[in-house]
Backbone bond lengths (Angstrom), bond angles and torsions (degrees), N, CA, C in turn:
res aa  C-N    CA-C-N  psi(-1)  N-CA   C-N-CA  omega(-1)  CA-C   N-CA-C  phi
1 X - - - 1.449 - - 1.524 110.68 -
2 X 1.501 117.25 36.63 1.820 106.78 -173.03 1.874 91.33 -125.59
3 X 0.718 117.51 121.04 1.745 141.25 157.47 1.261 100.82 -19.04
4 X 1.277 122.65 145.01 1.458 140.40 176.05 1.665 97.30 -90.33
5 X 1.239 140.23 -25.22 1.791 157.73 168.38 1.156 83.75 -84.18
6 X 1.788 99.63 118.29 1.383 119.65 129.24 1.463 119.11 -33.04
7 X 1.594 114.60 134.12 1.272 103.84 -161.72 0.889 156.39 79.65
8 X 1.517 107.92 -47.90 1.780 123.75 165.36 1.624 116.50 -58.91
9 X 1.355 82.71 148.00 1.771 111.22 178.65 2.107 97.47 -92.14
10 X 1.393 101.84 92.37 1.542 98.43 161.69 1.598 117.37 175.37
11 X 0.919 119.77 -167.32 1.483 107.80 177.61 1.487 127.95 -133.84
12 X 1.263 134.34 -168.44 1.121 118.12 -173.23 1.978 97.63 -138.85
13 X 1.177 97.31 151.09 1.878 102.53 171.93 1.468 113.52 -118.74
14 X 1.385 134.99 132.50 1.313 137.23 -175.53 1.526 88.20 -117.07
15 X 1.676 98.22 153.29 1.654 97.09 160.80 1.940 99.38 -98.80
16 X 0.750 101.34 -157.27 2.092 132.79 -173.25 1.224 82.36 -38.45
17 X 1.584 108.17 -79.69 1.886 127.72 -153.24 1.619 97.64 -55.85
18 X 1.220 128.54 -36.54 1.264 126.55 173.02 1.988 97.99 103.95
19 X 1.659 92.80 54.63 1.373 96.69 178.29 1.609 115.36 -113.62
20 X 0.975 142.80 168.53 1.441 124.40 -163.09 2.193 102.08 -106.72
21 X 1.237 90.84 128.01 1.728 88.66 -163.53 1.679 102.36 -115.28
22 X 1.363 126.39 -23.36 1.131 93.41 -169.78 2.166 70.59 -159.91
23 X 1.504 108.87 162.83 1.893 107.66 -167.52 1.447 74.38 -154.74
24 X 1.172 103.68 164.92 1.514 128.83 166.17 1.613 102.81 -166.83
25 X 1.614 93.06 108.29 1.574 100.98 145.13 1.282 136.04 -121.74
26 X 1.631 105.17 167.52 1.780 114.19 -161.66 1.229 100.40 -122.05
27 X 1.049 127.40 66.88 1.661 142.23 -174.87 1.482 106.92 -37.63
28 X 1.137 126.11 -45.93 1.167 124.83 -150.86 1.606 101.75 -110.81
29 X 1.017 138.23 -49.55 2.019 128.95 164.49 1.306 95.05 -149.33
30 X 1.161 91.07 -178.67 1.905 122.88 169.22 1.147 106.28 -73.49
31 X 1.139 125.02 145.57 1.218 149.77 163.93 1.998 107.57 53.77
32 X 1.284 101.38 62.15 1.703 118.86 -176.89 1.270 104.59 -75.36
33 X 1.307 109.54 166.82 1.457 114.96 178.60 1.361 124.46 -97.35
34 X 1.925 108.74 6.59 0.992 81.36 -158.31 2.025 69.73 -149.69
35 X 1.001 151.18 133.29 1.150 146.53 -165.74 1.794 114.84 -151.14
36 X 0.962 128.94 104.88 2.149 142.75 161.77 1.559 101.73 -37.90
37 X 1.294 114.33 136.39 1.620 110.08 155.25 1.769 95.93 -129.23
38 X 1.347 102.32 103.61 1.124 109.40 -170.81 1.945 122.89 -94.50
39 X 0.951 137.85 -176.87 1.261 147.55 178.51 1.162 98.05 -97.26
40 X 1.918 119.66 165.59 1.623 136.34 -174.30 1.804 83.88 -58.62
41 X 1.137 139.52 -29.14 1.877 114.92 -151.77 1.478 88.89 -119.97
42 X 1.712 107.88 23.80 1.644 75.67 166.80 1.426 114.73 118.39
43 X 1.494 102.96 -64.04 1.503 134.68 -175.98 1.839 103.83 -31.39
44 X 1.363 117.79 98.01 1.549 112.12 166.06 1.353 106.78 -64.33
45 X 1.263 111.85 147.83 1.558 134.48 -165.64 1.450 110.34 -140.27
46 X 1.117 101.81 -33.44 1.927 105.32 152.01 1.360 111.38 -163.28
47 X 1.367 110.67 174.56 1.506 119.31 -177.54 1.536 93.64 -150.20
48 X 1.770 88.17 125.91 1.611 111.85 -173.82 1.679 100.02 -110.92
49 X 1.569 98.23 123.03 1.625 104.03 -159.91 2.208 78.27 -122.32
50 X 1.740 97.63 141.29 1.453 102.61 173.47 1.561 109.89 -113.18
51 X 1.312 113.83 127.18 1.487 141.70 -168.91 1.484 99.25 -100.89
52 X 1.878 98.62 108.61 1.303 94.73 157.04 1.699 113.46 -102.82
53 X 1.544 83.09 160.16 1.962 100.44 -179.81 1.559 91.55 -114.51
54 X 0.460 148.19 110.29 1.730 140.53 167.74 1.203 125.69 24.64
55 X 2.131 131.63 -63.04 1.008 99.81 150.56 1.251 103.54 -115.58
56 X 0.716 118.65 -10.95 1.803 136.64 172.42 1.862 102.89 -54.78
57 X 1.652 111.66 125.07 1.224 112.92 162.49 1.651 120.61 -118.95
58 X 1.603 106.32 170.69 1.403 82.91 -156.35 1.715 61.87 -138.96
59 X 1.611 88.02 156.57 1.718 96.67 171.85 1.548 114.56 -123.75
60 X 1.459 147.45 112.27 1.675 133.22 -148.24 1.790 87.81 -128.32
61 X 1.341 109.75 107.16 1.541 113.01 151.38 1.806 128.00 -79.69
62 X 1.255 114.16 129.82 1.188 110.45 169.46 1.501 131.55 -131.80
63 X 0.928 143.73 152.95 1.280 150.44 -144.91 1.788 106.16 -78.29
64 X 0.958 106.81 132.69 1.336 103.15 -176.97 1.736 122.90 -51.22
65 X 1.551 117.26 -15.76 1.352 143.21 166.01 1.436 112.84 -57.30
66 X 1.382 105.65 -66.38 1.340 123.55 -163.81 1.662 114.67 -82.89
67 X 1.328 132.19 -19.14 1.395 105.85 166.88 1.656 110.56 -80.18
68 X 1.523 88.44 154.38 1.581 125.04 171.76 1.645 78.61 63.08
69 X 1.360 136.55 49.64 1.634 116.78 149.43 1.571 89.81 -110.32
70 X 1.151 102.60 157.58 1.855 105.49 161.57 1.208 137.70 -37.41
71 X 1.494 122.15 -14.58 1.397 150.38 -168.77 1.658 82.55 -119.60
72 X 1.337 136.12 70.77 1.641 124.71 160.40 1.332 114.56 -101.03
73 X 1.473 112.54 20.56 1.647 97.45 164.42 1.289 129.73 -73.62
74 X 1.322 124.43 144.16 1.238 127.29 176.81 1.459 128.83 -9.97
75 X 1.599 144.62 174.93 1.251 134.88 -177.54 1.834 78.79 -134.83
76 X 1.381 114.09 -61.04 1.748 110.99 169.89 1.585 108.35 -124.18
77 X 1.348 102.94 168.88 1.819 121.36 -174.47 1.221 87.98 -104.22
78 X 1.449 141.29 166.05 1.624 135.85 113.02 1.467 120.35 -102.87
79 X 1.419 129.91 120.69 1.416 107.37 177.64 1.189 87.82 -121.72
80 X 1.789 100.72 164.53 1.517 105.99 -177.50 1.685 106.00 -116.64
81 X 1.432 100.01 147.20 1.565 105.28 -166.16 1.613 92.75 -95.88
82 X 0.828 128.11 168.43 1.822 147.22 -127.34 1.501 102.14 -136.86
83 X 1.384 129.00 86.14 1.569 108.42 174.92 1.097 120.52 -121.90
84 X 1.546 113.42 138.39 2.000 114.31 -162.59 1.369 109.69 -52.82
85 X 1.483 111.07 -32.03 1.925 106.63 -173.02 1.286 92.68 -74.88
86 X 1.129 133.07 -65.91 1.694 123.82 -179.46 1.456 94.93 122.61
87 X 1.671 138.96 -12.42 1.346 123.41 -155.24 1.398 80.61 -109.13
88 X 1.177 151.45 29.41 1.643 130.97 132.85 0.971 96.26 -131.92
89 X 1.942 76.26 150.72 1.944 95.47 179.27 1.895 98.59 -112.14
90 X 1.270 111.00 133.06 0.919 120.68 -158.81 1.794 113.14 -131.51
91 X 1.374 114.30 108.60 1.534 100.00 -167.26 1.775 122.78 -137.60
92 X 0.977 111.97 173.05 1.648 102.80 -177.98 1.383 118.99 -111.37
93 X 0.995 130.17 152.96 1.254 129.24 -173.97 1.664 125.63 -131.96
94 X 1.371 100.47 80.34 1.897 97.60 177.92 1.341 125.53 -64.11
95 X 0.987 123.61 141.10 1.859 130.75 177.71 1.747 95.45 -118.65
96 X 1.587 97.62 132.47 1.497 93.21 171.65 1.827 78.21 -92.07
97 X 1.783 87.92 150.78 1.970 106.58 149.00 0.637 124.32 -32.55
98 X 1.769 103.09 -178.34 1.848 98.70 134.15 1.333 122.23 -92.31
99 X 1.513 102.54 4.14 1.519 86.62 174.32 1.360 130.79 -118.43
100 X 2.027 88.11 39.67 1.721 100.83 -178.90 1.140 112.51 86.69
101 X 1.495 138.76 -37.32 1.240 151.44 -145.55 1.836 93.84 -82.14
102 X 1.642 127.65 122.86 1.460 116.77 -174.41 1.871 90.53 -87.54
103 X 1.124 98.20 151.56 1.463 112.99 171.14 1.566 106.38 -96.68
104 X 1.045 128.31 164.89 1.685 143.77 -164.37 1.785 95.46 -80.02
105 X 1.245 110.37 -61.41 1.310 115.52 -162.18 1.486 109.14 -165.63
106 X 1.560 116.48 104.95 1.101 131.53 154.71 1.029 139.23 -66.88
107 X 1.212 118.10 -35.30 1.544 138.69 177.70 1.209 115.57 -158.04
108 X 1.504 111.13 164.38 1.803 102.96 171.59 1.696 95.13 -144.12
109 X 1.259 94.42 138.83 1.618 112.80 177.49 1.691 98.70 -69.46
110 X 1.055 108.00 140.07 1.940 105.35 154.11 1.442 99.43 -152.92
111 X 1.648 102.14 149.89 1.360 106.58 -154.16 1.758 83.44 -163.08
112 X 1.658 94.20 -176.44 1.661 98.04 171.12 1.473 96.87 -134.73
113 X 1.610 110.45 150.94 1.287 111.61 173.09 1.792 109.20 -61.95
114 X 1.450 94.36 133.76 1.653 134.26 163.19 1.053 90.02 68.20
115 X 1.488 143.18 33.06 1.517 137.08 129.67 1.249 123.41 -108.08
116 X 1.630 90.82 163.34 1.773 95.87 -160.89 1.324 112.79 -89.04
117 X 1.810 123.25 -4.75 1.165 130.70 159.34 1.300 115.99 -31.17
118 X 1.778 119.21 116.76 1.362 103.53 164.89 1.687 94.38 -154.92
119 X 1.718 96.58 139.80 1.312 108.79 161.33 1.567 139.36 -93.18
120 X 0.861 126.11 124.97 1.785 93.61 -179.26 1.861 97.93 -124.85
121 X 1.613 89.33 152.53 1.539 108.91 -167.41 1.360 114.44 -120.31
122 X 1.159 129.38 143.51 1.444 133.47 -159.35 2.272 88.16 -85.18
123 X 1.137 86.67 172.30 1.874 100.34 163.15 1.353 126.28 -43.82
124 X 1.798 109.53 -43.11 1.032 149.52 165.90 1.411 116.48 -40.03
125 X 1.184 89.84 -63.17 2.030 100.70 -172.34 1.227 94.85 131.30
126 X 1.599 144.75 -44.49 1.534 151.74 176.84 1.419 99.55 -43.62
127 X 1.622 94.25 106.24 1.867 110.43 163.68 1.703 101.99 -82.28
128 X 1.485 90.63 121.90 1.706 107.75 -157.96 1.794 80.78 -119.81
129 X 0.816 152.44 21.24 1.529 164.50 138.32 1.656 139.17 -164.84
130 X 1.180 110.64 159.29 1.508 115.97 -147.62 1.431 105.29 -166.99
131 X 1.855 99.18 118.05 1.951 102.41 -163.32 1.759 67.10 -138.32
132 X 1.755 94.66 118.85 1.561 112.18 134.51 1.673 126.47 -149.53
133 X 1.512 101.90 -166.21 1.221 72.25 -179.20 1.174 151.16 -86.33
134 X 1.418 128.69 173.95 1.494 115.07 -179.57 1.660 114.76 -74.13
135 X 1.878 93.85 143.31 1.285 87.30 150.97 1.741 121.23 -137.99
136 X 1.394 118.98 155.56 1.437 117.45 177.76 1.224 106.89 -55.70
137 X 1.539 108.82 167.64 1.384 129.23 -179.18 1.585 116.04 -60.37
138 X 1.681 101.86 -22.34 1.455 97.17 -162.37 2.049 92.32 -98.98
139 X 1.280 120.96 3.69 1.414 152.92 -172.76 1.696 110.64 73.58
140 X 1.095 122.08 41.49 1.146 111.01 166.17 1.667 118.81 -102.71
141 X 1.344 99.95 133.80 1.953 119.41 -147.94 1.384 87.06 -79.87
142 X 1.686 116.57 141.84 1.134 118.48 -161.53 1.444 89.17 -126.01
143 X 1.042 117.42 160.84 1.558 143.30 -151.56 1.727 102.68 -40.51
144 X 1.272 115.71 151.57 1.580 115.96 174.39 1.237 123.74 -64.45
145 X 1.591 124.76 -13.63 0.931 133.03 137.86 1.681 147.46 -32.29
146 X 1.452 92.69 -38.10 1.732 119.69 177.12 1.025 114.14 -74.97
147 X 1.134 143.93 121.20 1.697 138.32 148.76 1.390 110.77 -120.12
148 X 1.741 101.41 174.84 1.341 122.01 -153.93 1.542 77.41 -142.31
149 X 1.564 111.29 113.70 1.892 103.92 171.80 1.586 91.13 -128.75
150 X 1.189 102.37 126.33 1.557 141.46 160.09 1.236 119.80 -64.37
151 X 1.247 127.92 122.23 1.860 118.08 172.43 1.123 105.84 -142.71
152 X 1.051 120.17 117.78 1.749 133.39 157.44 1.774 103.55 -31.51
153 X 1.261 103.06 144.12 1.942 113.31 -165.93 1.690 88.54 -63.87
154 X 1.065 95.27 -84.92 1.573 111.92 179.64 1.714 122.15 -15.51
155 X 1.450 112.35 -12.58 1.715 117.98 -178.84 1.213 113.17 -96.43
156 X 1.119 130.70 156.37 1.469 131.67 172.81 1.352 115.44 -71.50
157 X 1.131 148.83 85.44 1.413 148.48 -173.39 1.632 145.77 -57.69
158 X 1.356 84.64 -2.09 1.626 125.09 166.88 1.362 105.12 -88.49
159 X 1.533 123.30 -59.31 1.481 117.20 168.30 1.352 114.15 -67.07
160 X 0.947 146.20 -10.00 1.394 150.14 -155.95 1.854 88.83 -115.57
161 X 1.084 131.65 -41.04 1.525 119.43 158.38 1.971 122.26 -79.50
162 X 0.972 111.54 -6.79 1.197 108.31 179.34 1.363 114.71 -112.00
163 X 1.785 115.27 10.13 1.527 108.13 163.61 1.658 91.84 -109.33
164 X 0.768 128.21 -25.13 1.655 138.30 -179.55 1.468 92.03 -76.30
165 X 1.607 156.12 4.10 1.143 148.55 106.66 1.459 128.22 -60.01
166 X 1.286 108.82 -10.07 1.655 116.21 -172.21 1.432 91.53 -85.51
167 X 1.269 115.71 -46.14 1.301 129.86 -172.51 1.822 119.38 -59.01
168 X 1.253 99.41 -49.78 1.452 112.33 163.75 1.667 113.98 -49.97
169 X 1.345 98.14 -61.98 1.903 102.81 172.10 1.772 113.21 -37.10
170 X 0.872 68.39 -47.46 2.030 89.51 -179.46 1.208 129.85 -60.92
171 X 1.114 100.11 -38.30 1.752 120.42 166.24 1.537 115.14 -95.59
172 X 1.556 100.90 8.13 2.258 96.19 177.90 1.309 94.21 68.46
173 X 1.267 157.05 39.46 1.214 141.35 177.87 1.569 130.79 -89.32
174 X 2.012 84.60 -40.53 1.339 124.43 173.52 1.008 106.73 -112.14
């Protein structure tokens, strides 16, 4: 979770080989409203903008295609579900189609407050991704900072890093 920018608020994704696959920086502070999860050259691939409702926040990713075209609705929602103990964070996740039409619930984030543990679960119940932390070979757990995120083949892995940034926002991380 440390920025490839000196300074910068964002993080970086390696695959296996230890190649750099997907960066996000927040040039301007922590916890922005408005944050790129970009490719190794740069290339934005979405832009995760945070919607406040009063106290209610809403987080709307969209495809690097689709903002400012005439078609600027969302690509996903995140809302966060509300719990009296407060030690899970618990959230929903809309996907528009293709035919525009928002679905109820695609996924749901679950996580714990002020950790970076997070699972996410299809409609189904099938946890189709999974970010914790790392550990070395010899198992010693490397900083809370570190993760190890898992994705089922079959998921889009671009969305699967850019709610696992929603999530970070969410937790003050970024």
């Amino acid at each position: 979770m440390k920025s490839l920018v000196m300074q910068g608020n964002g993080c970086t994704a390696y695959n296996e080989s230890g190649e750099i696959v997907y960066r996000v920086d927040n040039y301007d502070q922590k916890n922005s409203n408005e944050v790129y999860l970009m490719d190794l050259k740069g290339k934005v691939l979405s832009t995760i903008l945070r919607k406040n409702l009063w106290v209610f926040r809403r987080w709307e990713g969209y495809k690097s295609n689709d903002l400012g075209s005439n078609n600027d609705k969302p690509f996903f929602q995140v809302r966060k579900s509300y719990s009296v103990l407060g030690k899970d964070v618990s959230c929903k996740v809309s996907l528009r189609s293709c035919n525009n039409v928002q679905q109820l619930s695609c996924y749901r984030l679950k996580g714990s407050a002020g950790k970076s543990a997070l699972r996410i679960i299809d409609n189904q119940g099938r946890l189709v991704a999974e970010a914790k932390r790392k550990q070395s070979c010899s198992g010693v757990i490397l900083g809370d900072d570190v993760l190890t995120l898992v994705i089922e083949e079959d998921v889009d892995h671009s969305l699967v890093m850019a709610l696992l940034i929603v999530y970070e926002l969410m937790q003050h991380k970024m």
